[in-house]
LOROFI-501345 format. One line per field, with one value per residue (C-alpha): x, y, z. Coordinates in steps of 0.1 Angstrom, whole numbers, plus 5000, padded with zeros to 4 digits. Example, Ala and Ser with C-alpha at 12.3 -4.5 7.8 and 13.67 -1.06 7.14 Angstrom:
2
u <- [5123; 5137]
v <- [4955; 4989]
w <- [5078; 5071]
# end
This chain:
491
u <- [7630; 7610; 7599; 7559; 7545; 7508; 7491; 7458; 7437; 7407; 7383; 7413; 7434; 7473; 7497; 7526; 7554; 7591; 7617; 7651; 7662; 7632; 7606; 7571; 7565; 7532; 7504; 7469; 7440; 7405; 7380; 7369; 7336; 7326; 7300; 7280; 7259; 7244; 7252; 7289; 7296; 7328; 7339; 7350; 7345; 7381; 7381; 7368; 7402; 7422; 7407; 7411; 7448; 7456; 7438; 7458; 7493; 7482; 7476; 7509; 7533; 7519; 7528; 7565; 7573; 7576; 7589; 7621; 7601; 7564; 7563; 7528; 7513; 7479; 7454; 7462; 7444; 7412; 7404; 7410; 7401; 7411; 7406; 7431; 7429; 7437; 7403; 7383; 7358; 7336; 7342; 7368; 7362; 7382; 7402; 7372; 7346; 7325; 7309; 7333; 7331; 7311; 7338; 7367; 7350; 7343; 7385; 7391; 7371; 7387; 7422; 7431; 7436; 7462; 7475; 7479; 7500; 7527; 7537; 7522; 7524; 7489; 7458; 7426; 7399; 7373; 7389; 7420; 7421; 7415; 7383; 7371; 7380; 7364; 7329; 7334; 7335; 7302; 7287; 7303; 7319; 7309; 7334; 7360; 7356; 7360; 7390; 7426; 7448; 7443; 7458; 7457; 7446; 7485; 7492; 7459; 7473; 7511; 7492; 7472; 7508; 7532; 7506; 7533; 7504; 7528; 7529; 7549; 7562; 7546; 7507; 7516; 7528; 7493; 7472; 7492; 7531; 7555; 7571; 7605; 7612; 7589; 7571; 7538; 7532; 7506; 7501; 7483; 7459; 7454; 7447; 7418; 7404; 7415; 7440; 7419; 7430; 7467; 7463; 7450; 7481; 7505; 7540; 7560; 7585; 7603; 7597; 7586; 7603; 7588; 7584; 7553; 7536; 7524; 7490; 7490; 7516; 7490; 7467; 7494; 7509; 7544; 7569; 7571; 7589; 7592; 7604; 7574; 7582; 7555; 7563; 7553; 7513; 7504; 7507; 7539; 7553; 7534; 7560; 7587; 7580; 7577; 7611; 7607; 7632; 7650; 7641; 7623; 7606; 7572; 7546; 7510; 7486; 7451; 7432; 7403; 7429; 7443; 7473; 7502; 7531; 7568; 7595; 7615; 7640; 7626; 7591; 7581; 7557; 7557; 7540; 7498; 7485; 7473; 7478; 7495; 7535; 7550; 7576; 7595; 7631; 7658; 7634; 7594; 7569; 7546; 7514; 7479; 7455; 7420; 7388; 7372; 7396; 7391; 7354; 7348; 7356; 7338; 7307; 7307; 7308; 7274; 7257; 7269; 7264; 7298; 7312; 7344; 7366; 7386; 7352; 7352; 7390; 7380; 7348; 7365; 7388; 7363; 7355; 7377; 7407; 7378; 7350; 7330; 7331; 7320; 7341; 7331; 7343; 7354; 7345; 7323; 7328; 7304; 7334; 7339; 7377; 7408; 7436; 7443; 7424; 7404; 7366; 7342; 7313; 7332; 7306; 7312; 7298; 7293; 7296; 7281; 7262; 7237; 7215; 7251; 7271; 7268; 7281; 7316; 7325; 7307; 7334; 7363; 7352; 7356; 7387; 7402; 7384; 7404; 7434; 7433; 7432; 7466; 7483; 7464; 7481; 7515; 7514; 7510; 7535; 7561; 7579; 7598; 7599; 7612; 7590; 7559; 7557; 7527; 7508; 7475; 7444; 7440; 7477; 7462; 7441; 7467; 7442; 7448; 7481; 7486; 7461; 7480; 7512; 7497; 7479; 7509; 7536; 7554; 7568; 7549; 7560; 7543; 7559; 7568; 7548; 7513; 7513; 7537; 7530; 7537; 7572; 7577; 7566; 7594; 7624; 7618; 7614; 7651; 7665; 7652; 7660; 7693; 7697; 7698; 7719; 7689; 7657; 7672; 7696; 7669; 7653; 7678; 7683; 7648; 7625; 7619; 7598; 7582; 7586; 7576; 7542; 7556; 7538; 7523; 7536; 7506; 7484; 7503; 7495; 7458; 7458; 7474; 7448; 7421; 7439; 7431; 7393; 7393; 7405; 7382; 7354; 7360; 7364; 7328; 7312; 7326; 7301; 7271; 7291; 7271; 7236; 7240; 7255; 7226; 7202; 7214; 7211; 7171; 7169]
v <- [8348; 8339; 8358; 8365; 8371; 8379; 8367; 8387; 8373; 8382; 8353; 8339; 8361; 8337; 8346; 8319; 8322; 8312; 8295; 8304; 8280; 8296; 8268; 8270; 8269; 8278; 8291; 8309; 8312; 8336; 8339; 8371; 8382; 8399; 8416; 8422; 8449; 8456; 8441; 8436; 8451; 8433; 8454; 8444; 8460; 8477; 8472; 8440; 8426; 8447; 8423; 8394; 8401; 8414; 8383; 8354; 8374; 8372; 8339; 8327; 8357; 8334; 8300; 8314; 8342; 8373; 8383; 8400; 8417; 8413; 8414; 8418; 8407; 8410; 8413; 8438; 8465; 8479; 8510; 8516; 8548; 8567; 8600; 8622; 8604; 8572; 8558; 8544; 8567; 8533; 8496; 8491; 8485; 8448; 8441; 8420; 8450; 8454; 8483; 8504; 8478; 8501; 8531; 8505; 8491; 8527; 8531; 8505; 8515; 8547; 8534; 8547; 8515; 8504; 8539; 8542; 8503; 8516; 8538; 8518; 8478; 8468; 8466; 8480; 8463; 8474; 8463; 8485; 8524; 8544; 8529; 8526; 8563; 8573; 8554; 8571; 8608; 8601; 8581; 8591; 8623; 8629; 8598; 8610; 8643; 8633; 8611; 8620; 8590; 8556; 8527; 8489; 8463; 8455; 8496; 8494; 8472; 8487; 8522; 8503; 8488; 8514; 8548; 8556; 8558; 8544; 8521; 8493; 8497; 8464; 8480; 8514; 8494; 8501; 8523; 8555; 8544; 8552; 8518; 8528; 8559; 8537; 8570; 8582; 8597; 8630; 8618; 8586; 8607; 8632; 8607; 8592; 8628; 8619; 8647; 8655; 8621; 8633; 8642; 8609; 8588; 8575; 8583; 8554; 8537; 8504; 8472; 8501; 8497; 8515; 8506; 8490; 8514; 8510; 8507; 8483; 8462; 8457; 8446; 8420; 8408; 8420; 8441; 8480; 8491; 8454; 8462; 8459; 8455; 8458; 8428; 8428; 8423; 8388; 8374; 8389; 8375; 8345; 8342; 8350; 8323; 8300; 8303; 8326; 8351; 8351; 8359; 8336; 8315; 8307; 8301; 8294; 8304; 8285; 8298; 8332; 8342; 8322; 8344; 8330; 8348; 8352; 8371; 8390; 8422; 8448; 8459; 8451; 8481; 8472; 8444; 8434; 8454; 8425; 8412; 8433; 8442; 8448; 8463; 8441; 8445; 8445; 8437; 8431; 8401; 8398; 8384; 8375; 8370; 8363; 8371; 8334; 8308; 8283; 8299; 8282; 8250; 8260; 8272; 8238; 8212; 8233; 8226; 8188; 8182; 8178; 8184; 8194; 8203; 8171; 8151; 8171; 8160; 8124; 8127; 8142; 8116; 8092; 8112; 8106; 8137; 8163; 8151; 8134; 8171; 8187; 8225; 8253; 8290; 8294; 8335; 8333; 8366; 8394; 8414; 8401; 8388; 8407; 8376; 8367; 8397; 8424; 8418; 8432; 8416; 8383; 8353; 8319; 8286; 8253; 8238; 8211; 8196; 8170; 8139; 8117; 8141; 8132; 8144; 8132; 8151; 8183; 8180; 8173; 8202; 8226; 8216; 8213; 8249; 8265; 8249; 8262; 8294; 8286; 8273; 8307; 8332; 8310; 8318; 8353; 8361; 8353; 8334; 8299; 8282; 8248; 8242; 8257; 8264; 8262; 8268; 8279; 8261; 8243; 8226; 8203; 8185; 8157; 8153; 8191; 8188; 8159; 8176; 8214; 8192; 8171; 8205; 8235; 8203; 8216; 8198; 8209; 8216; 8222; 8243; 8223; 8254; 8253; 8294; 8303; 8341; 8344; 8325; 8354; 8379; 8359; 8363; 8405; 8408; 8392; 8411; 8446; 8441; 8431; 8395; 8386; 8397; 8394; 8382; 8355; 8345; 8338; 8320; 8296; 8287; 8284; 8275; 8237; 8226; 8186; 8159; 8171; 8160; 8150; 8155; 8128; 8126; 8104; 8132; 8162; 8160; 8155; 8188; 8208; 8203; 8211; 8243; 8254; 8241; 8261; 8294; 8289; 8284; 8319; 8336; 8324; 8332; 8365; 8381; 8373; 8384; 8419; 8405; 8381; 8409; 8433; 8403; 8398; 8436; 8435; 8401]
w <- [7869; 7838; 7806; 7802; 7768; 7755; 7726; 7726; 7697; 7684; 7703; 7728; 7752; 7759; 7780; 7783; 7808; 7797; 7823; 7824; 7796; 7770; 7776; 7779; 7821; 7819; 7797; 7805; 7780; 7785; 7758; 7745; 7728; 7695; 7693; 7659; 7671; 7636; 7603; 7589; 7625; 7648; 7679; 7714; 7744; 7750; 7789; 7786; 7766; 7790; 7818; 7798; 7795; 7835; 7842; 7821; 7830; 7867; 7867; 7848; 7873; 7901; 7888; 7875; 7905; 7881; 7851; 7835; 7811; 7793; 7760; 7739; 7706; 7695; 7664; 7640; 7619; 7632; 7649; 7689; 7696; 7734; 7745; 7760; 7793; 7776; 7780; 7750; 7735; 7722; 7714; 7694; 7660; 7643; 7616; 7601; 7608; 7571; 7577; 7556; 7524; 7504; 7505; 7502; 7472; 7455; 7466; 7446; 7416; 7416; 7417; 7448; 7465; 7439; 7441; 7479; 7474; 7457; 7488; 7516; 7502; 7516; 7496; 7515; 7535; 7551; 7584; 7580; 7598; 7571; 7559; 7597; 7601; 7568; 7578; 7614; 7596; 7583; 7608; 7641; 7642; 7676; 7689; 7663; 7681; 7715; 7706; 7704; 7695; 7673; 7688; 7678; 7697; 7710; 7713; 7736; 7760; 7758; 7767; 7801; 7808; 7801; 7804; 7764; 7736; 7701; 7671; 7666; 7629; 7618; 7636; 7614; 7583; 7568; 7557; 7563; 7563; 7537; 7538; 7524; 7550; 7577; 7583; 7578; 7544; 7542; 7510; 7518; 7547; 7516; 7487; 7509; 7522; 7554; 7563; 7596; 7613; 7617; 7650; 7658; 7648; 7674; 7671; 7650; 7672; 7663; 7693; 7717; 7750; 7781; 7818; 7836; 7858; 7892; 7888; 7858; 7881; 7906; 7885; 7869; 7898; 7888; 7899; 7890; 7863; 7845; 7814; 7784; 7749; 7725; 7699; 7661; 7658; 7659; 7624; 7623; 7650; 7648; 7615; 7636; 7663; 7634; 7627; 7593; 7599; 7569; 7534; 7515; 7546; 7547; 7575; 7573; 7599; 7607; 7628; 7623; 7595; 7570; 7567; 7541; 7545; 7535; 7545; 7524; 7521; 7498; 7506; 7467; 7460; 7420; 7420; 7420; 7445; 7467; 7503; 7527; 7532; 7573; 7584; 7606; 7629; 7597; 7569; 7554; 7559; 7525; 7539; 7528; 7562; 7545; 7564; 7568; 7585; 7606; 7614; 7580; 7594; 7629; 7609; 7584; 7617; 7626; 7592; 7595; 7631; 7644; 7678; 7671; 7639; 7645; 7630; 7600; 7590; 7598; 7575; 7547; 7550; 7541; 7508; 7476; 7468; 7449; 7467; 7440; 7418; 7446; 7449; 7474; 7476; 7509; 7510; 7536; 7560; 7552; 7547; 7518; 7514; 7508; 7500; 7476; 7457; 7472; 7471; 7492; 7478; 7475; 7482; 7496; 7475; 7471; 7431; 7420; 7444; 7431; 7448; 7451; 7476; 7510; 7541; 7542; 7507; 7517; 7546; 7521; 7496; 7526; 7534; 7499; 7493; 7526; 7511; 7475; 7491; 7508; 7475; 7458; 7487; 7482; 7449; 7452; 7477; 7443; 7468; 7462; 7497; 7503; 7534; 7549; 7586; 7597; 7634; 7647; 7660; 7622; 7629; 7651; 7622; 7606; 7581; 7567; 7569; 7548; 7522; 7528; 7517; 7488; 7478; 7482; 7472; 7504; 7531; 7564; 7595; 7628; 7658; 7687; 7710; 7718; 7714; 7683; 7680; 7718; 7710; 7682; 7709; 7734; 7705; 7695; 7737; 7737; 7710; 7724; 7758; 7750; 7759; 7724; 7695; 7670; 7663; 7641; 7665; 7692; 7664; 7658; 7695; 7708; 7681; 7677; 7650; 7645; 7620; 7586; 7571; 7533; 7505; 7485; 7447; 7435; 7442; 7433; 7398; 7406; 7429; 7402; 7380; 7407; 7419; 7378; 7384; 7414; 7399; 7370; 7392; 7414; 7382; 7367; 7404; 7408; 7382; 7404; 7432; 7431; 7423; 7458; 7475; 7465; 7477; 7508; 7517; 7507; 7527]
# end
């Protein structure tokens, strides 16, 4: 028998089956759609990902004959909202939804947002429950009304498998979890005049283990009562897969998220009130997921006329290191950004652009912008890691990888998977069911990483002094911040 894991991201559904000896046997991709009904909106049609999912797991149960247990990740945050049947009561709302920016900015004014940190370790985002089920009281009470529990994109599909509605402790991390007692804290539904929602959170259970029902069998094409473990959500175990399991690793993710993170064994609720802080099986994973990723680099091969996002690495290539002076902010999601620092009204940029810039450094300024934002999140995760792990649809650009190392100083290292969070999901699925001690010790035996990508010395010095420029140059742009925001809402 084999192992089958999901990886249900935001645009891409994966599910990868496992052989006997842990290696990838076979892997099955569907695309999913977001839809921006109305400005700063991002929701999916609930039903729609639960098809997307039956479908790739069905195809990979009939190329490895069944499963010895399923086990799910998915995207995090956002707001998925089911009646008492279990059926949604809308579209589910993402974890880069803006609509909610304006109360997550007054939050943040007000000091609750740095309050609500020193219980819960996650700064707020517009993205995150709380703000989703603030804007909802105002604007959609009828849906709140008709709606009895608040799942996550991975509890979603754990409640079509399983018929259990509950949160994985890394899904109910944040807003509303105290993480020290890895509970929910009245205090934090209070502080944010949200003490209606109680009812709607999902009891708190750690790698939730429950069998597959008939019906959602069918639609798999496995067998009753296959065990179904609902893994850590994705950039969690998307760390995990990499191989960070112990304190002090790092891993990098490129893909809709630029998420640096590190794993560590106190929570850390003293410090800045920045990035976000999950619980995880025996310890915490500090992590900074921005809103703009590798759509950045998606959206910039549009403006240039590129085919595919391996182009824009070979024309940056052909630009000098700091592309002739040229710098660009890469804040470019209408939600503002909420890693390294919380901004709603955060603003994307390009500095310094004059009659001599051409093409190839406009490609090289995007890229060295993404990557200041990964030396910026390293930074602030306080860690010292002697390598950085890194996987995701970006990983498979050789020219950002030699710039992440010359940038972050860092060795790099790229996982020998094609699907790394469904490899995380693969290790927590063998340490709950039992055919694994720990998540650490199905780290060390079936993750495989490449040749590192070493850093250049010539240009470290170089990139240490352009990390400062860039700083400097998000600190003199973030006053107009509020003007271009209030223009773009007149426009």
């Amino acid at each position: 028998m084999a192992i089958i894991c999901v990886d249900a991201g935001t645009t891409v559904i994966k599910a990868v089956g496992y052989d006997s000896t842990g290696a990838e046997a076979a892997v099955a991709r569907r695309a999913t759609v977001v839809s921006r009904p109305a400005p700063g909106h991002a929701e999916q049609d609930m039903h729609a990902v639960w098809d997307a999912v039956a479908a790739t797991v069905r195809e990979v149960a009939g190329q490895v004959g069944g499963a010895d247990f399923v086990a799910i990740t998915a995207q995090g945050d956002g707001c998925w909202l089911v009646d008492a049947d279990g059926e949604p009561t809308g579209p589910a709302v993402l974890w880069n939804d803006a609509r909610a920016a304006s109360i997550v900015d007054r939050w943040t004014r007000d000091g609750l947002a740095a309050e609500a940190f020193r219980i819960n370790g996650s700064s707020a985002a517009s993205g995150l429950p709380h703000a989703v089920l603030a804007w909802l009281g105002e604007h959609g009470p009828g849906r709140l009304a008709r709606s009895s529990t608040m799942l996550t994109c991975g509890g979603w599909i754990f409640s079509r498998m399983t018929g259990e509605q509950v949160a994985d402790e890394s899904d109910a991390s944040a807003p509303f979890m105290d993480l020290r007692a890895r509970a929910y804290a009245p205090e934090l539904l209070s502080m944010f005049g949200l003490g209606w929602a109680e009812r709607l959170l999902p009891e708190i259970r750690p790698c939730p283990v429950a069998a597959l029902t008939a019906g959602a069998a069918a639609a798999l094409g496995l067998a009753a009562g296959t065990p179904v473990v609902m893994a850590p959500y994705d950039i969690a175990s998307t760390a995990l897969g990499a191989g960070a399991v112990e304190p002090g690793q790092a891993c990098g993710i490129l893909g809709t998220t630029l998420c640096t993170e590190v794993v560590v064994d106190t929570p850390g609720l003293d410090g800045e009130p920045i990035g976000i802080t999950i619980a995880l099986p025996g310890g915490y994973l500090r992590a900074f997921p921005t809103f703009a990723g590798t759509e950045v680099v998606q959206w910039t091969c549009r403006l240039l006329g590129l085919s595919e996002p391996a182009e824009l690495g070979e024309l940056a290539m052909s630009s000098r290191p700091g592309a002739g002076g040229l710098a660009f902010l890469p804040y470019l999601s209408p939600a503002g950004e909420r890693a390294p620092f919380s901004n709603p009204l955060a603003s994307g940029a390009l500095l310094g652009m004059s009659f001599e810039h051409g093409r190839a450094d406009v490609a090289r300024a995007v890229l060295e912008g993404l990557t200041m934002v990964i030396r910026d999140c390293l930074a602030a995760t306080g860690a010292a890691p002697g390598e950085l792990r890194v996987c995701g649809g970006g990983s498979n650009s050789a020219p950002w990888l030699r710039l992440i190392a010359d940038v972050t100083g860092l060795p790099v290292h790229r996982s020998a998977d094609t699907e790394v969070g469904a490899r995380g999901a693969y290790l927590v699925g063998l340490a709950a069911t039992g055919a694994a001690p720990s998540v650490a010790a199905a780290a060390s035996r079936h993750v495989r990483l490449r040749d590192a990508v070493e850093p250049d010395p010539g240009r470290r010095a170089f990139y240490d002094r352009l990390f400062r420029d860039f700083l400097t140059l998000r600190d003199n742009s973030s006053g107009a911040w509020p003007l271009l925001s209030d223009l773009r809402s007149r426009t």
